[in-house]
N, C-alpha and C positions, 0 to 999 in steps of 0.2 A: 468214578466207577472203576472199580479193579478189574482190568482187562485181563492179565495173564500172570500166574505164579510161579514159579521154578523152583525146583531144591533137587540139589547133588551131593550125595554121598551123605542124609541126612536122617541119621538114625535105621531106617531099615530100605530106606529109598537111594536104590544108586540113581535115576534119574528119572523124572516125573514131572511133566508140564499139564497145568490146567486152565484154557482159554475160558475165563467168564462173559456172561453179558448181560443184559438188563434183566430187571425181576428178580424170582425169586432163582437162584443156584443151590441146590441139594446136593449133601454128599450121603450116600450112604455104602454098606457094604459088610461083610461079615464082620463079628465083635471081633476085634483085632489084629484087623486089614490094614490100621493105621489111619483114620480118616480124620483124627482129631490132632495127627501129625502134622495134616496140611494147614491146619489152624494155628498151632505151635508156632509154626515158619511166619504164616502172615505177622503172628503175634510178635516175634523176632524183631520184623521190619519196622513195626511200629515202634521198638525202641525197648521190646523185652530183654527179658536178664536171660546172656547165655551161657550154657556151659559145654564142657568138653564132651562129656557124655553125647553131644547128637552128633558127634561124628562119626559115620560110618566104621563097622572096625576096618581096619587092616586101611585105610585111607587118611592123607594129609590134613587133608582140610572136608569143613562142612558148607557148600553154600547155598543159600537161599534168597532170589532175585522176583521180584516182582514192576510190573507198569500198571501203573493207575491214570486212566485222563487227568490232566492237567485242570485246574483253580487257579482263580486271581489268590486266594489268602495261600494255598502254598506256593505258586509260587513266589508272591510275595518272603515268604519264609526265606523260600531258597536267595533270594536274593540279600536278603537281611545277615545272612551265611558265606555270602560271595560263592555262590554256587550258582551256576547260569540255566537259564531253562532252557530246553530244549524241545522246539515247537508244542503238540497240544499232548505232550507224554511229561509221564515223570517214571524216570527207570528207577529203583532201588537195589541195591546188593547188600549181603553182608558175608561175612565169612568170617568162618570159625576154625582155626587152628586147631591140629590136634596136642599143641602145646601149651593152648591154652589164651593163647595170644586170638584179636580177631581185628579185623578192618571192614568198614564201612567205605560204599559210595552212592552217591547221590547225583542221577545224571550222569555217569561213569567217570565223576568227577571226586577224589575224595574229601571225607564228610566223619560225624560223629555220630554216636548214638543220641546224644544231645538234641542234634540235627532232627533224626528220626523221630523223636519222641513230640519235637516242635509241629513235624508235620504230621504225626499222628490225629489230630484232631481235625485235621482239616481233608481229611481220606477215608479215615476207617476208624469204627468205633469195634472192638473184639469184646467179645464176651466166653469168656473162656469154661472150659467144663469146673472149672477147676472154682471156680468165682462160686461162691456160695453165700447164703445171708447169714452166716457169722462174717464173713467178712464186710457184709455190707453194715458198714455202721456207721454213728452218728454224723461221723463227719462226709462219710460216701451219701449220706439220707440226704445231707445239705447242700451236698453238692450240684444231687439229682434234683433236687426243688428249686435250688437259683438256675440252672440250666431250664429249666422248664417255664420259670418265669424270667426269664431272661435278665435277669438281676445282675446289676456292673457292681462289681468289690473294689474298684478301683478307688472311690473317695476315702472308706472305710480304710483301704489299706494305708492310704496317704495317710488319713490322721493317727490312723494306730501309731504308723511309724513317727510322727511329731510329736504325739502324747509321748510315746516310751523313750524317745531321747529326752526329754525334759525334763520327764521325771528321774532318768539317769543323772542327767546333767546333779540337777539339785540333792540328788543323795548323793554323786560323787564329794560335793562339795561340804553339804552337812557330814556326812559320815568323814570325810578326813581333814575336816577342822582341826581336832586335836594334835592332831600329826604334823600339818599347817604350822600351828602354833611352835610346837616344837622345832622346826626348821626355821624361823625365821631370821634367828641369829646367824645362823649357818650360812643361811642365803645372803642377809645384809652382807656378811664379812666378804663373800665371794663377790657379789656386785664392787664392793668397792674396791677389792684388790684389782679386780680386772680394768675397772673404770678409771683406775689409777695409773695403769701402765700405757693409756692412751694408744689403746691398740689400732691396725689401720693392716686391711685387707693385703695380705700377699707379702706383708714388710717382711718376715721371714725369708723367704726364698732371695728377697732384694738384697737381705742384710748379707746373706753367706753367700752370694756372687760378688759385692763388695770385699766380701772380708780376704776371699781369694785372692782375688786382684791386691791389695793390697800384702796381703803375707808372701806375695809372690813377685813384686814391685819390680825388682831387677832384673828377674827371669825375662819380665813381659816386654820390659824398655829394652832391653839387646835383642832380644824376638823381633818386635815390633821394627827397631833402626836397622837391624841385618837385610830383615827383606825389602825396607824402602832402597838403603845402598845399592842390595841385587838387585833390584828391579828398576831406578829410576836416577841415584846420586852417584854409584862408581862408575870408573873408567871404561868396568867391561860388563855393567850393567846390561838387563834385558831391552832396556829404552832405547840405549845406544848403537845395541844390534838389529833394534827394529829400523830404527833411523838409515841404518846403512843397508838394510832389505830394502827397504821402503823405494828409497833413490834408486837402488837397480830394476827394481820392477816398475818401476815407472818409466824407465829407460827402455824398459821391451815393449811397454804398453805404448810406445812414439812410435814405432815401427810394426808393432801387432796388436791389434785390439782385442784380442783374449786375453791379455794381461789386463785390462781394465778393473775387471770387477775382483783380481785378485790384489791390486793396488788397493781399494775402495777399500778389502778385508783389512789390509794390514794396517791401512789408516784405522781402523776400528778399532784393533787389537791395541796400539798403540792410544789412544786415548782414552778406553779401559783401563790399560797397564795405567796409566798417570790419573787415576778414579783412585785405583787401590794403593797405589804409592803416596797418595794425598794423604789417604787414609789413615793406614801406615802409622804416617808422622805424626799425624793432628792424635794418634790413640795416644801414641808415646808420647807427646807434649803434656797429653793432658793424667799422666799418670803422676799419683803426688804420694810418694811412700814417707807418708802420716803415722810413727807409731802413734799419737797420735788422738788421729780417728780411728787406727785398729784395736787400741784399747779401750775405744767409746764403744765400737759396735761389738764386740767382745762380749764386753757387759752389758746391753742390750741383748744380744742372744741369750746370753744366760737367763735375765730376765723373762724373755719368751719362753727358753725349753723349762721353764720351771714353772709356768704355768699351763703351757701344753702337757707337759705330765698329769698335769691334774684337771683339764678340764677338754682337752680336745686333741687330735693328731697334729693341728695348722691351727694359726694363728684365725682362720676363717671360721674353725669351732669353734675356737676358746671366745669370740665373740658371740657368737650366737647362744655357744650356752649361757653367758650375761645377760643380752635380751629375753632369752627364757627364766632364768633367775629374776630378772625385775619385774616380767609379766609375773610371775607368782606373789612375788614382795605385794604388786598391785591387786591383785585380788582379794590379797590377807587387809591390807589397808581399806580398800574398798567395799569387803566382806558385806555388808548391810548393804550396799548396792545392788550389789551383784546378788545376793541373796532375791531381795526385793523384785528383780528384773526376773529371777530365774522362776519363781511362784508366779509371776505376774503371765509369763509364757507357759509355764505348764497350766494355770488357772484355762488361758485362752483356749490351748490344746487339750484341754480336758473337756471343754464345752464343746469345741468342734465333733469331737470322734462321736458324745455321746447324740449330736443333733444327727449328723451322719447314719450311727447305731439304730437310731431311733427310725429314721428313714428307710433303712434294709431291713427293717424288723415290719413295718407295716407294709413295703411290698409282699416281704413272704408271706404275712399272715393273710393275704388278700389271695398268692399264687398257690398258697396249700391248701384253700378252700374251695380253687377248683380242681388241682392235683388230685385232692382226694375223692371228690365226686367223680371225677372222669376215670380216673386208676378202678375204685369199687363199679362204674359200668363196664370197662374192659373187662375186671377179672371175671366178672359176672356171664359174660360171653363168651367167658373160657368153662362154661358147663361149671361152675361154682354158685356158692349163693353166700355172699358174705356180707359185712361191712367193713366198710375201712374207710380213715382217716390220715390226715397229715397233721401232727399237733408241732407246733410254733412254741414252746416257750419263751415269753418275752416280757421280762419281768419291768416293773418301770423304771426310766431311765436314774432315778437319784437314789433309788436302790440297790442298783448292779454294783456287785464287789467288784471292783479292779482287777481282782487274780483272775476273774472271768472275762475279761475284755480280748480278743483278740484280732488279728486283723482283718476277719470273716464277719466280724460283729459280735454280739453277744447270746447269741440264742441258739437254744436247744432243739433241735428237730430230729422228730421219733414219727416212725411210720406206725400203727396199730390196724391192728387187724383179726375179727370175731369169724373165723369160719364157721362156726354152727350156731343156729339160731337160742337165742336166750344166754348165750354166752358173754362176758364181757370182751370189749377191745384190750389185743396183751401187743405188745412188742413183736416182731416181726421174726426175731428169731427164737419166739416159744412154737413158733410152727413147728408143728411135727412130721407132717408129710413129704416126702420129695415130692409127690408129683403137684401139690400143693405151690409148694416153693418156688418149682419151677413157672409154671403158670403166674403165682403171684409177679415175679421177677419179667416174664415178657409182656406182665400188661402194662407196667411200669414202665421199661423202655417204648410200649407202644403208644404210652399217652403220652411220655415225654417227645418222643420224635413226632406223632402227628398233632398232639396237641399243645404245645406250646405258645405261652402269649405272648402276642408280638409286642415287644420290648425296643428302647432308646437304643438299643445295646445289644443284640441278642448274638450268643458266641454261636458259629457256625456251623450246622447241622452236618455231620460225617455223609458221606456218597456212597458207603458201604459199610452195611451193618452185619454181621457175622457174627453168628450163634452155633455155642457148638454143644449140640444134645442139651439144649432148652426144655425138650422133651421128657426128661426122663421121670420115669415113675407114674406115666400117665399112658391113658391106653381108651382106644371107644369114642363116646360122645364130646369126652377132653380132647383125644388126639384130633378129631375132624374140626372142632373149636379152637385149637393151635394151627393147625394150618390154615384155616381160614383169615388167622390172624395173621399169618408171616406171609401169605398173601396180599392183603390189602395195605398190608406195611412196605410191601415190596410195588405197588404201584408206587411210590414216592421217591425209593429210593433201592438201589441196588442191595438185595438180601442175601446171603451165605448160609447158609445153612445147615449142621450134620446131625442125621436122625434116624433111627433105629424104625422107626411107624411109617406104615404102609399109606395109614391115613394121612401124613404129612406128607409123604413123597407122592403122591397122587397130583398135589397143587403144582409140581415145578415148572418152570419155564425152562430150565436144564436143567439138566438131571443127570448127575455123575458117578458113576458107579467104582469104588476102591478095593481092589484086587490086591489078593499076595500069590505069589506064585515060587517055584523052586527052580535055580538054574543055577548050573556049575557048582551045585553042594552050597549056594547060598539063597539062602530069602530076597528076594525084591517086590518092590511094589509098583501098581501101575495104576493111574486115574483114567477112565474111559466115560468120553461123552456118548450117551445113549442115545441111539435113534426112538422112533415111538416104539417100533417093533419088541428092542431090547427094553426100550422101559417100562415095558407091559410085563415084560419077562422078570424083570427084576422085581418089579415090586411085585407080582405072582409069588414068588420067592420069598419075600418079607412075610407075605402073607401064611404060606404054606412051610416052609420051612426049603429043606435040601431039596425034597422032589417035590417040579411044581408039574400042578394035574389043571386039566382041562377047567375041571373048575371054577380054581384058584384064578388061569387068564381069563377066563370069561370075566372073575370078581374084581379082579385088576384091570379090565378093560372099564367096566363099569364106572369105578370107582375114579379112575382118569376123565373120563367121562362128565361126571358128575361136577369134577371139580372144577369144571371149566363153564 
């Protein structure tokens, strides 16, 4: 359930907090008070597209923060995120730079829009003023029917994706055979010049620290014999100074025991020093100024950078691209293998997607049959008189063209719908009416959230469902038929709602009235929870206009009345 909204500095709102709570939450208020702004912001959180435009003028940033009770599936999310919960809350923020830049948090932990959009479904489902049935289309029709039948895309997605590397695979390799062909000379020559130079990981780098040492022979052997003489063979070597340290502090350590553990040091020091003077010697012994071997590995380098030029940076490329060279050699020689094996697994993957296909084509066609009887009783309760269907095209499986396979399945789903009697069923966006549209649209949301079949699988009903001026275009017998609806919708689950009709706002459980007002030469806006007093008053107002008369509250009493 969404507990509490905020937004600052956002679009004509320097600051406005709105506490929700169970039922059905109404917004209403003068035509452009801003009420579809508070819908915007939620929409934001969800993981909407933002832009610079909602930030307040003369102000840095826009932000908009909402809490929602806490779910196992988000926070599950949040977890999946490395984002930690925070007991039975979940805070969101986001904020909009007026440069353009924005940031996300989740938890008051930072997050993505990514984030948001993951936990969108598991919070709130928005339906925006802006959502219209042009946009609802084939693919939205399809999505609202496996939602309702609780339909898992998982197997289908799986096989789509093994059909369509397979078939990749075997065109890559049909389609540049010829090409194949033509490289193969190219290739042999390269395999065998490499495979000839008996290459071996790192010999490079081994050969030119050799080849140092050796072009440098004499430098190293007077280097090397200098410092074992200082250190361990001359007369006034370091060995021989330690030696004669050593015997004096030992002499102090007879008669004081804090020289002890400075004796202990210089013993160490001294058998160190005769480590490295060992060392020393045994380098310089073993130095052998070989023209030689300096003109073996010479020509060996050469040999290396001349095929590093051509086929890698390190002798550890030039390898590897050989391995890759032969693997190709092998598959041009094996061709009819490899061919064979590559049809035999798309054959396989081609049977699976279509057994798959075939299995999400006969749940739909079972869930659009009740879809559509339950959708045409809703809309019919919405003061309508029509028919309507969910049509399933699903053609048989050894007929479907490939170009049509996708990872959804293969089938067509079109909502139709006759509003006037003797009329044919047409397409859902030859309707002509808003207030039609409207209507048709929440009966749809209301057979899919309460009616739904319980599925192996079923993706997770939103906690708050938000409509903003679902309403429109309808007035009277429809309007008391929509509230009654986002009523009984709203015993299930927490309802949002913004709406112009008196009839509507009569049903609320709260009832929030959006105000513009003028202060210091600016516009602000403010959201106010209605007592009964004031919600008699308001909707009075809906009803009458500017001036509300004796009347009007008595008919706004009533009609509050009534609807409870």
């Amino acid at each position: 359930m969404l507990v509490e909204l905020r937004a600052e500095n956002y679009a004509v709102i320097d600051h406005a907090i709105a506490v929700f709570g169970p039922g059905l939450n109404l917004l209403t208020g003068e035509t452009g008070a801003g009420k579809s702004i508070l819908v915007d912001a939620l929409a934001l959180l969800m993981g909407g597209k933002a832009s610079v435009d909602v930030v307040r003028h003369g102000a840095d940033k826009a932000v908009v923060s909402c809490v929602f009770e806490s779910t196992a599936a988000a926070e599950a999310v949040l977890e999946k995120n490395g984002i930690d919960a925070e007991g039975n809350e979940i805070i969101l923020r986001r904020e909009i730079l007026s440069t353009g830049k924005g940031r996300v948090f989740a938890n008051n932990q930072p997050a993505t829009v990514a984030v948001l959009k993951q936990l969108a479904p598991e919070l709130a489902l928005v339906h925006a003023q802006t959502e219209t049935l042009t946009s609802f289309d084939q693919a939205q029709q399809r999505i609202l029917l496996d939602r309702f039948g609780g339909i898992s895309l998982e197997a289908v997605s799986e096989a789509y994706t093994r059909w369509r590397e397979a078939a990749n695979k075997l065109d890559e390799l049909v389609q540049g055979e010829q090409e194949r062909m033509r490289m193969v000379d190219l290739w042999s020559y390269q395999r065998k010049e490499i495979e000839a130079a008996r290459l071996a990981p790192g010999e490079d780098e081994a050969l030119e620290t050799e080849k140092r040492v050796l072009a440098n022979a004499e430098k190293l052997y007077a280097a090397a014999m200098g410092g074992f003489d200082q250190l361990y063979e001359g007369g006034a070597s370091a060995e021989v100074a330690l030696r004669a340290a050593l015997r004096n502090v030992e002499e102090l350590a007879r008669y004081d025991g804090r020289f002890a553990e400075a004796a202990q040091q210089l013993e160490s020091a001294r058998a160190t020093l005769g480590d490295v003077s060992a060392s020393l010697r045994d380098y310089a012994e073993g130095i052998n100024a070989s023209p030689e071997r300096l003109a073996e590995i010479e020509d060996r380098l050469a040999v290396l950078d001349r095929l590093k030029r051509k086929y890698g940076k390190s002798v550890t490329e030039v390898i590897a691209f050989g391995e890759d060279v032969g693997r190709r050699l092998a598959e041009v020689e094996d061709r009819d293998e490899i061919l064979k094996t590559l049809r035999a697994a798309l054959g396989e993957a081609t049977a699976a997607y279509r057994t798959v296909a075939t299995a999400v084509s006969v749940e739909r066609q079972v869930a659009a049959a009740k879809l559509g009887k339950l959708a045409e009783s809703q809309i019919n309760s919405l003061a309508m008189k029509v028919r309507f269907e969910v049509a399933v095209s699903s053609p048989a499986p050894e007929s479907v063209e490939q170009s049509g396979w996708t990872a959804c399945g293969w089938d067509e789903v079109q909502y139709r719908i006759a509003t006037n009697v003797g009329e044919p069923l047409k397409a859902l966006d030859e309707i002509a009416s808003g207030g039609e549209m409207s209507r048709v649209m929440l009966a749809l949301k209301v057979s899919v959230e309460e009616g739904a079949i319980k599925p192996k699988r079923k993706s997770p009903t939103p906690r708050t469902l938000v409509f903003d001026e679902i309403d429109v275009g309808i007035g009277g017998r429809a309007a008391e038929a929509v509230g009654q609806k986002l009523k009984s919708l709203s015993r299930g689950q927490q309802v949002l709602c913004v709406t112009h009709l008196p009839q509507i706002a009569a049903f609320a459980d709260q009832h929030f009235v959006v105000e513009k007002r003028e202060s210091a030469g600016r516009t602000k806006m403010q959201v106010r929870l209605l007592d009964d007093r004031a919600r008699t008053h308001e909707v009075a107002r809906m009803l009458s206009g500017a001036t509300v008369t004796d009347t009007s509250l008595q008919h706004a009493a009533q009609m509050i009345a009534l609807s409870r």
